[in-house]
N, C-alpha and C positions, 0 to 999 in steps of 0.2 A: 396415589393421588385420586380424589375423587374427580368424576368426568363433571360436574356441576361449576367445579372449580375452574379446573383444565378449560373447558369451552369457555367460559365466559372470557377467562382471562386473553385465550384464542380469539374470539371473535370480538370482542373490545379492540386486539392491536390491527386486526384483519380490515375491521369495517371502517376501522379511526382512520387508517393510513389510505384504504381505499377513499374514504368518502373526502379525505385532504385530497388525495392528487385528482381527484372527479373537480375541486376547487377549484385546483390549479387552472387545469384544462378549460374551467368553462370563463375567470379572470382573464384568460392570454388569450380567450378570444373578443375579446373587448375593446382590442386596440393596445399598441405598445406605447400610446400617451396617456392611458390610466394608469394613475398608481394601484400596487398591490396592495387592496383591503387587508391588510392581516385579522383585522378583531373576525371579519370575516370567513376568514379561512380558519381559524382556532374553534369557532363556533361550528363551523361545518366537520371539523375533524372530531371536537367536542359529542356531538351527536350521531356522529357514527360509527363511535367508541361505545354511547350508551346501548345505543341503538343493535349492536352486534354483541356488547356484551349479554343484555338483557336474554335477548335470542337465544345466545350459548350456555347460559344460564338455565333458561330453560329445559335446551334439549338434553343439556348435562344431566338436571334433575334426572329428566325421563329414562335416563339411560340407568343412572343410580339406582332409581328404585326397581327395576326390570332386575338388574344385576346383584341386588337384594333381595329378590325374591327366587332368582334361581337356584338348582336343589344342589349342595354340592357332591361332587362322582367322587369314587372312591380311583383313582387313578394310579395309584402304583399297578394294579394287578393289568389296567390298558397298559402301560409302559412296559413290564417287564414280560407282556405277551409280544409288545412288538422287539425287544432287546431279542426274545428268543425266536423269531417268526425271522428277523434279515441277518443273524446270527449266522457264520459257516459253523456244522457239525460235523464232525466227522465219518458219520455214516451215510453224509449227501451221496448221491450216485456219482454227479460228476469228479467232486473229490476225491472219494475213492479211485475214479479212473486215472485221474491225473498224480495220484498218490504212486500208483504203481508206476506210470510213466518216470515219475521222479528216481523209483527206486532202480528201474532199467538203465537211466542216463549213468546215476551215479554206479552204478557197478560197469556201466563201460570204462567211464572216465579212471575208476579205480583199476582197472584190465590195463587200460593203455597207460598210465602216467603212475601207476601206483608207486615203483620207485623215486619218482619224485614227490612223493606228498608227504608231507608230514603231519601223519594222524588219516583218519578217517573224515571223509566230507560229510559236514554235519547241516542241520536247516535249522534259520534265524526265521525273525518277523513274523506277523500277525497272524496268519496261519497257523504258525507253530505253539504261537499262544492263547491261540481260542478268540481274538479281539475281528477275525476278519469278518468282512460280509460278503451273504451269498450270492450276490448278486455280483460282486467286483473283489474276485482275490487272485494269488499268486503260491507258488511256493518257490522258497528262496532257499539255494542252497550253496554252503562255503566252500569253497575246495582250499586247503591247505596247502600250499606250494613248498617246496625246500627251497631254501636261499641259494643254496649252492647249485638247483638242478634249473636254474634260469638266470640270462644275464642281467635280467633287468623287469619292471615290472610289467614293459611293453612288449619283451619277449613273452612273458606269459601268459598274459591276456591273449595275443595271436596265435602261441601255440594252441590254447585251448581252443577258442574260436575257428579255428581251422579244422578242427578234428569236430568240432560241436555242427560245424556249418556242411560239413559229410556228411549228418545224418540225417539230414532234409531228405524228405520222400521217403522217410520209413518209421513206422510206430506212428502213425498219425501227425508227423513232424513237417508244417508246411512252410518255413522257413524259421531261418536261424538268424538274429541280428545284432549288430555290435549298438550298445549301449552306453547313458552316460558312465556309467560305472560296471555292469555287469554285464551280462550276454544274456539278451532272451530266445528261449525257444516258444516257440509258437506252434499249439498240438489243433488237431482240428479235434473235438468229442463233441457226440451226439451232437453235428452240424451246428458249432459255437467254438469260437477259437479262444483257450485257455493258453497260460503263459507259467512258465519255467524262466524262471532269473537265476544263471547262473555267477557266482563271483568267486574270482581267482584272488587270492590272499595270498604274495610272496613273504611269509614272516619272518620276522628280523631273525638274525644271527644271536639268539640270549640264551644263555644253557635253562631250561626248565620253560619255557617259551613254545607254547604251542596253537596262540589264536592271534597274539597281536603282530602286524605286519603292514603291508602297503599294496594297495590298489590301483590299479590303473583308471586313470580320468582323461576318456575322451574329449577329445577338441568341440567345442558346442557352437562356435561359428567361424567364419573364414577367414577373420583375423585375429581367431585363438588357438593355440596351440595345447596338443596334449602334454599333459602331466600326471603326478601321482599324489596320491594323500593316504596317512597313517588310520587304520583303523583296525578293530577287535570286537568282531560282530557277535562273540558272545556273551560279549557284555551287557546287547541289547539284550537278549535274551536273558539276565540275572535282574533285567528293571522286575520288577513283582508288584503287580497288583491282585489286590482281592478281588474275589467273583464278583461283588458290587458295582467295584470299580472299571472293574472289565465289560459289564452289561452296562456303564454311563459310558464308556468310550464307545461302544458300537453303537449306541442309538444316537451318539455325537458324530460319529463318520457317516454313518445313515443321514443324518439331519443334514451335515455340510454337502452330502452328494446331491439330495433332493434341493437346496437352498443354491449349492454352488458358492460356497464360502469359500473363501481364497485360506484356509489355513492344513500345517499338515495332520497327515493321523498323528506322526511320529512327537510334534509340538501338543497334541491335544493328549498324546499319554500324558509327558511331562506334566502340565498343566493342570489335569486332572490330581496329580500327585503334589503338585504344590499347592493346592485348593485346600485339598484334605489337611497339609501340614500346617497351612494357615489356620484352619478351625478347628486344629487341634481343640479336643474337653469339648469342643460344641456343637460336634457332628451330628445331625439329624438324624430321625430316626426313621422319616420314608424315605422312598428310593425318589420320590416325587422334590421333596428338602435338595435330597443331597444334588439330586441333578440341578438345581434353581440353584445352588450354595456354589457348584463348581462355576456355571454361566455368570456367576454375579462375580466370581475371581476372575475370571477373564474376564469379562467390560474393565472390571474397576485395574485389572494391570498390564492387558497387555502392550500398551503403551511404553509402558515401563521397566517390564519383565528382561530380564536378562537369563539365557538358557543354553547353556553347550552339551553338544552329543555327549553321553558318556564312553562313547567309543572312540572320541577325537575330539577333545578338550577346546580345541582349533575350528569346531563346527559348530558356532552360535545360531543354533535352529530358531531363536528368537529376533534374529535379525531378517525381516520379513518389509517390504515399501510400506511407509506409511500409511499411504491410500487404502492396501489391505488392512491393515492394523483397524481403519477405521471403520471400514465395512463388517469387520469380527466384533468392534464395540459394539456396535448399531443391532445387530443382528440379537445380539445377547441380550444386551440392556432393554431391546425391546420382549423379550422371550420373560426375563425377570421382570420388568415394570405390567404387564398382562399378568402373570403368577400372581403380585401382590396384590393388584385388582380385583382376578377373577380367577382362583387354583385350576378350575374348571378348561380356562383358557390354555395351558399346556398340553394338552390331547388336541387343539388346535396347530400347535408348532410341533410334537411328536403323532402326527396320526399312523396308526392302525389301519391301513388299507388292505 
């Protein structure tokens, strides 16, 4: 929408309604034995509807032709320097530190409980897919549990936890903590505390069955109690996106951490993949389009959107408080209606710092 438009029609309802209740104000002090002038007050509102719209008219023009005469930037190559600038790689230093830590924990854990696992402990989530940033990651890793070598799924999670919380004070390990669902270790490197999440998966009792199973779900306040929920964390891992799409989810996790947008990564993969199936045949062809094309699927649905984990059918990661829902429209619609104004304007909302 042109800002000549926008303003006037802004400063018409701005100054109309202003300069009515400035009426009101200066009637009511006249005595409560006059009657209300109406022709009065319609005229005063009348005139300060022109009066503000004229104004906005104005400064709309000025702004139009300013925004008509700037040069446009060529902005994929800003975008996709900053997708690879807050990008985790994996020959970061701290990574690698924490990579080997990961791989010391799991050959304890396989030392001590290896009779009980079934399979090999393997690593899920963002890390493991390239989507994480470097400034705020994790590495997530499953432990397979046998059904039979634990009574329950509270037995397991304590067994581990127990033997995980012994290794506090050693390998850079400065506490061990019980989580909503997993178990974080906490390492100190290079004087910054990095995080290992472990998760105990007791899998069900099914002959050829070797990732889907049940987790342990700590108590989240004093009047909830623990329980367990089904899940198949390798599943996450089989979600597949393109390079493309994996460089719009990290400049979208980057963008919510700097903005503080109440949405998940986990909801903004999905998201990102329903965008694309939406625009099937009509996919853009800059990386500039495609990120303005996912932003405009989210305003226009997440109201609406209905989304379950694929790793627990049971976990509608689209059921999120309204009041978020409305701060992720807001936030987008304004990010797209800036793009359709002014292309230039998105190195505004993705800066390259």
């Amino acid at each position: 929408m042109r800002k000549a438009y926008k303003y006037c029609i802004n400063g018409a309802l701005i100054c109309g309604f202003g300069n009515a209740l400035l009426e009101i104000i200066k009637q009511s002090n006249n005595g409560p034995d006059r009657l209300f002038n109406w022709p009065q007050f319609w005229t005063a509102m009348g005139k300060g509807a022109v009066v503000g719209g004229g104004v906005g008219l104005v400064t709309g023009a000025i702004v139009d032709y300013f925004n008509d005469k700037e040069k446009p930037i060529k902005t994929d190559p800003v975008l996709l320097l900053l997708a690879n600038k807050v990008r985790l790689e994996s020959n970061d230093p701290v990574y690698r530190i924490l990579d080997e830590k990961a791989r010391w924990i799991t050959h304890l854990i396989i030392s001590e409980f290896g009779s009980d696992l079934l399979g090999e402990p393997y690593r899920f989530g963002s890390s493991e897919k390239r989507t994480a940033l470097k400034e705020k990651f994790d590495i997530d890793i499953c432990i397979p549990g046998k059904s039979s070598a634990f009574s329950s799924t509270a037995v397991m999670y304590n067994d581990f936890f127990e033997f995980l919380k012994g290794l506090e004070g050693s390998n850079g390990i400065v506490r061990v903590r019980r989580q909503s669902k997993t178990i974080g270790i906490i390492l100190l490197i290079n004087g910054t505390e990095q995080k290992i999440d472990v998760l105990p998966n007791r899998i069900t009792r099914r002959r050829g069955n070797h990732s889907s199973g049940y987790i342990y779900v700590n108590k989240s306040g004093l009047l909830s109690r623990s329980t367990y929920t089904k899940t198949n964390p390798r599943l996450l891992n089989d979600i597949r996106l393109s390079e493309t799409q994996k460089r719009i989810l990290v400049v979208l996790k980057d963008w919510k951490l700097r903005e503080n947008i109440p949405i998940s990564s986990h909801l903004l993969q999905y998201l990102i993949l329903d965008g694309y199936s939406y625009n099937k045949c009509r996919i853009p062809n800059s990386f500039s389009e495609k990120l303005i094309m996912v932003l405009e699927y989210i305003a226009n649905n997440i109201d609406s959107t209905y989304i379950s984990s694929v790793e627990n059918t049971n976990n509608i990661i689209s059921n999120i408080p309204s009041h978020q829902k409305g701060i992720i429209r807001t936030a987008c619609k304004e990010i797209v209606e800036d793009y359709e104004y002014q292309p230039n304007s998105i190195l505004k909302h993705f800066p390259n710092y």
